[in-house]
C-alpha positions in Angstrom: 126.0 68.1 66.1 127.4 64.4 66.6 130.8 64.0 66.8 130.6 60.5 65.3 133.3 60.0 62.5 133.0 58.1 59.6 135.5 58.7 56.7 135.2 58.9 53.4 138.5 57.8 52.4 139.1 54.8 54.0 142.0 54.0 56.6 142.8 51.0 57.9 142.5 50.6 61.4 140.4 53.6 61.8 137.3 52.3 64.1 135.1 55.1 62.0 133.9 57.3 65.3 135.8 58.8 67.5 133.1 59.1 70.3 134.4 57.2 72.4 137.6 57.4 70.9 139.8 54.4 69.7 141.6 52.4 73.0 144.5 51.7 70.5 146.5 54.1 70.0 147.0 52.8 66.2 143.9 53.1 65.5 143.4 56.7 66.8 146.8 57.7 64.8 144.5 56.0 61.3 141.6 57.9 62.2 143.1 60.8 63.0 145.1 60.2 59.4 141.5 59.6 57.7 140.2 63.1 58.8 143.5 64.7 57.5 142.9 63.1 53.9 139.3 63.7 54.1 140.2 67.5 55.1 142.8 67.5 51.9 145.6 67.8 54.3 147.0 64.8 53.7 147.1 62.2 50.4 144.7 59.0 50.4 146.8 55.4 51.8 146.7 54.6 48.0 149.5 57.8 47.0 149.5 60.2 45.1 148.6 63.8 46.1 146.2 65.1 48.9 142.7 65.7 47.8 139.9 68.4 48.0 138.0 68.6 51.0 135.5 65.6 50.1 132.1 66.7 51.9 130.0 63.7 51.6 127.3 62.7 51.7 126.7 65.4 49.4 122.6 64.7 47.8 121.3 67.6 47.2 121.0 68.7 42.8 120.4 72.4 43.7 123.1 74.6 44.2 121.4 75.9 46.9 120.8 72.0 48.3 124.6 71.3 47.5 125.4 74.7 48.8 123.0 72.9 52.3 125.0 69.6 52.5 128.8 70.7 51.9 128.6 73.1 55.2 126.8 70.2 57.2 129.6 68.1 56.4 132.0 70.6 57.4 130.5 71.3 60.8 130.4 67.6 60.8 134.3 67.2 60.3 134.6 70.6 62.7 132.8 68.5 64.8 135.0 65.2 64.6 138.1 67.4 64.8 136.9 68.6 68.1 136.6 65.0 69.7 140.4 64.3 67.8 142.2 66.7 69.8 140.4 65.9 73.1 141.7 62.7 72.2 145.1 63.3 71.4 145.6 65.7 74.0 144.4 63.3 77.0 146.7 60.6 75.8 150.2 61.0 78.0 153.2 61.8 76.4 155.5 58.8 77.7 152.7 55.9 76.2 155.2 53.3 74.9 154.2 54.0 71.0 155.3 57.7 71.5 156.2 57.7 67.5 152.3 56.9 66.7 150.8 59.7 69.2 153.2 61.8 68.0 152.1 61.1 64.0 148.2 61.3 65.4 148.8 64.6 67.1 150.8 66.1 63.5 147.6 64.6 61.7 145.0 66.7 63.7 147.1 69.8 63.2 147.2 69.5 59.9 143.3 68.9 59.6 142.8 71.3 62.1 144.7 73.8 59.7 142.1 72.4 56.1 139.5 72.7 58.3 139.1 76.3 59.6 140.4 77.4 56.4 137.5 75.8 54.7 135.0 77.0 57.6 136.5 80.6 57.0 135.8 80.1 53.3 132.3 79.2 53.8 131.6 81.9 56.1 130.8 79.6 59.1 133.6 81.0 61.2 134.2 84.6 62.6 137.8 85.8 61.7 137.4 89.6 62.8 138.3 90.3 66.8 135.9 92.8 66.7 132.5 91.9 65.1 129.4 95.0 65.5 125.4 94.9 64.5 124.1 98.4 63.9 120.5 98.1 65.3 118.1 101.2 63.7 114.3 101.6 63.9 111.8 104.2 64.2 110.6 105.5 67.4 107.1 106.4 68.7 107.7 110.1 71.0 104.5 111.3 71.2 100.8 110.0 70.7 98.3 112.1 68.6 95.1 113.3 70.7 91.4 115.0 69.4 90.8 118.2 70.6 87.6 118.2 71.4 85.1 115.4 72.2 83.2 116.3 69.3 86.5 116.7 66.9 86.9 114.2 64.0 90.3 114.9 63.3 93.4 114.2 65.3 97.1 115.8 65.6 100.2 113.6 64.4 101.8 111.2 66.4 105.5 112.0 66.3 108.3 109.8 65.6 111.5 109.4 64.7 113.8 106.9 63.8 117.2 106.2 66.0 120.5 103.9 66.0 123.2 102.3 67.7 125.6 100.0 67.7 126.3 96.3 70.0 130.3 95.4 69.1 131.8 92.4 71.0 135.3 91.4 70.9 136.1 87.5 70.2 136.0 84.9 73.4 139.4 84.6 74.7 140.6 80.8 75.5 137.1 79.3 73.7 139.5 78.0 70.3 138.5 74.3 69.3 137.2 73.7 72.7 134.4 72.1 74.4 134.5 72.7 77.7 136.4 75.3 79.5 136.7 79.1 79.9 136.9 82.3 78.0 136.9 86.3 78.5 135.6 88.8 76.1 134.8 92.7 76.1 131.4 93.8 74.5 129.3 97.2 74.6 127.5 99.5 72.8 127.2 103.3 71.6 124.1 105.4 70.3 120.7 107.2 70.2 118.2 104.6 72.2 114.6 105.5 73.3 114.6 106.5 76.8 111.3 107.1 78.7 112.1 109.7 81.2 109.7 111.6 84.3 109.6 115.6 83.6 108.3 118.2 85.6 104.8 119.9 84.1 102.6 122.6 85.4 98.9 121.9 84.8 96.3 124.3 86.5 99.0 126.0 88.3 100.4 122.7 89.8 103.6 120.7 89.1 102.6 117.2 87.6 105.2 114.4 87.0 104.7 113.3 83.0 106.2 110.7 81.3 108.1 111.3 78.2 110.3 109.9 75.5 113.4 111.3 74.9 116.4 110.6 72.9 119.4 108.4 74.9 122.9 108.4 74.3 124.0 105.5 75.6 128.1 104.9 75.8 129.0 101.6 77.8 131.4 99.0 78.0 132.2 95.6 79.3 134.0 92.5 80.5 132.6 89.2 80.1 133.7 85.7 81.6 131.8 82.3 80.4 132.4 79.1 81.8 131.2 76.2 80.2 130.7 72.5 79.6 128.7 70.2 76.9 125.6 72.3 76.8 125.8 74.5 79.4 127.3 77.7 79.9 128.1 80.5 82.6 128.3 84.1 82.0 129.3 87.0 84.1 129.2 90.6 82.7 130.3 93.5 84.1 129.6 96.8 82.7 130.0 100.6 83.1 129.2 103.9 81.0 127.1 106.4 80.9 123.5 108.2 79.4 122.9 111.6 78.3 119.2 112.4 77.6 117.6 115.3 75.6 117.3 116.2 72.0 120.7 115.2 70.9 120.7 114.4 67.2 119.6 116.3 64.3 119.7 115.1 60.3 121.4 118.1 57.9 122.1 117.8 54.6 125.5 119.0 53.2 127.2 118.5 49.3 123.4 116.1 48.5 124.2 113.7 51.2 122.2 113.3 54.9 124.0 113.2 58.0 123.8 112.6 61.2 125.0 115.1 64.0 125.2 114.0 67.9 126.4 116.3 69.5 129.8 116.5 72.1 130.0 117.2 75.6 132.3 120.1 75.2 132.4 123.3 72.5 135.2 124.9 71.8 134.4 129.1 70.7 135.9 132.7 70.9 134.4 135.5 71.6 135.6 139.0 69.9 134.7 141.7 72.5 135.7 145.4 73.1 137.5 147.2 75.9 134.0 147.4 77.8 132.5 144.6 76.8 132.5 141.4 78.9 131.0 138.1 78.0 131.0 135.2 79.8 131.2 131.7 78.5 128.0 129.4 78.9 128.9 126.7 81.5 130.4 123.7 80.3 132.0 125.7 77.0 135.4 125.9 76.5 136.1 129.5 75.6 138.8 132.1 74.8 138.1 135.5 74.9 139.7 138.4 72.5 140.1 142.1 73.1 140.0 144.0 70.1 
């Protein structure tokens, strides 16, 4: 995306781009002026009130084609925001026309402001901390086989269908830049394919088969980017844990379907009599009546 820009409204003294970005510090306070007006945040030189957001070049006759152009134009003006504050924010404070960097720097807030607002509007910017993708599809578990050589019919295959869920937190420190640092936490939870080696007896000998099973997966972890134009660093460290087995089951209860997993602990109580003794399975969290 270029960071070239050229405003709609005109400003005096704006050099229309800010790539590099205006030696004067006049003319970077007009062209940081011009992207306020063109943002709405600020009323054309002319007077009068502050406008809409005007996001020419706007061609297209199709709503869907208008639809196209307006969020161009808005990742354009996201885009010449970007090189604005990098602008603003490498000029010193003590520059002899303090009043004008001061004015520049109010301008780009007040764009800034317009334009994630309009961005959030469009949907072309993530306002949730935590965003999640549920990721579902069925399964192969089992291939179908002949019986015989000779048979001409085979067995099912068998399938089933499983899901889980990716979330990620937003990136930390990344706001309006480009270049830098950021941290965020991401992970996932739920049923996954897992191919696992079982113990079989064929012919009175132990074999080692390969089988699918169901996963559940529970894991977490911190992430730390570093980056720079187009390039960027990641680091991700992650811990959780697996369980594997048949672990979810579909039941129907009131017309609906649901989907029971399991828990790594059961709570139950056991009625017994003065002679009778049972003993709770391992792993069960039991209490045990007299009656």
């Amino acid at each position: 995306m270029t960071r070239d820009f050229h405003p709609v409204v005109a400003e005096t003294g704006c050099a229309s781009q800010l790539t590099p970005p205006p030696t004067d510090i006049k003319d970077l306070r007009a062209c940081a002026r011009a992207l306020a007006v063109d943002a709405g945040a600020e009323p054309p030189s002319t007077g009068g009130v502050a406008l809409a957001f005007v996001p020419a070049p706007v061609t297209g006759t199709s709503p869907t084609q208008r639809g196209r152009d307006i969020h161009v134009a808005l990742l354009q003006r996201y885009a010449a925001l970007l090189a604005a504050k990098e602008a603003v924010s490498n000029r010193p404070s003590g520059t002899v026309a303090s009043a004008d960097l001061q004015d520049a720097r109010r301008f780009v807030a007040e764009a800034a402001a317009r334009i994630h607002a309009q961005l959030q509007e469009h949907g072309l910017e993530e306002t949730s901390l935590v965003v999640g993708e549920l990721r579902t599809g069925p399964v192969v578990t089992s291939s179908g086989a002949f019986g015989s050589s000779s048979s001409t019919s085979a067995d099912q295959t068998g399938g089933q269908v499983l899901a889980h869920v990716v979330w990620q937190t937003a990136h930390a420190g990344a706001h309006d830049k480009t270049s830098g640092s950021d941290v965020s936490a991401e992970g996932q939870f739920g049923l996954q394919p897992a191919l696992t080696l079982i113990k079989t007896t064929v012919a009175g000998q132990q074999q080692l088969a390969a089988q699918f099973q169901q996963g559940l997966i529970v894991d977490a972890g911190l992430g730390a980017n570093a980056f720079t134009g187009n390039t960027e660093f990641s680091a991700l460290a992650r811990g959780g844990f697996v369980r594997f087995g048949q672990l979810a089951q579909v039941f129907e209860s009131n017309g609906a379907n649901y989907l029971a997993v399991p828990g790594a602990w059961r709570s139950c109580v056991y009625l017994r009599s003065a002679d009778e003794h049972r003993t709770p399975e391992r792993g069960n969290s039991c209490t045990t009546l007299d009656g």
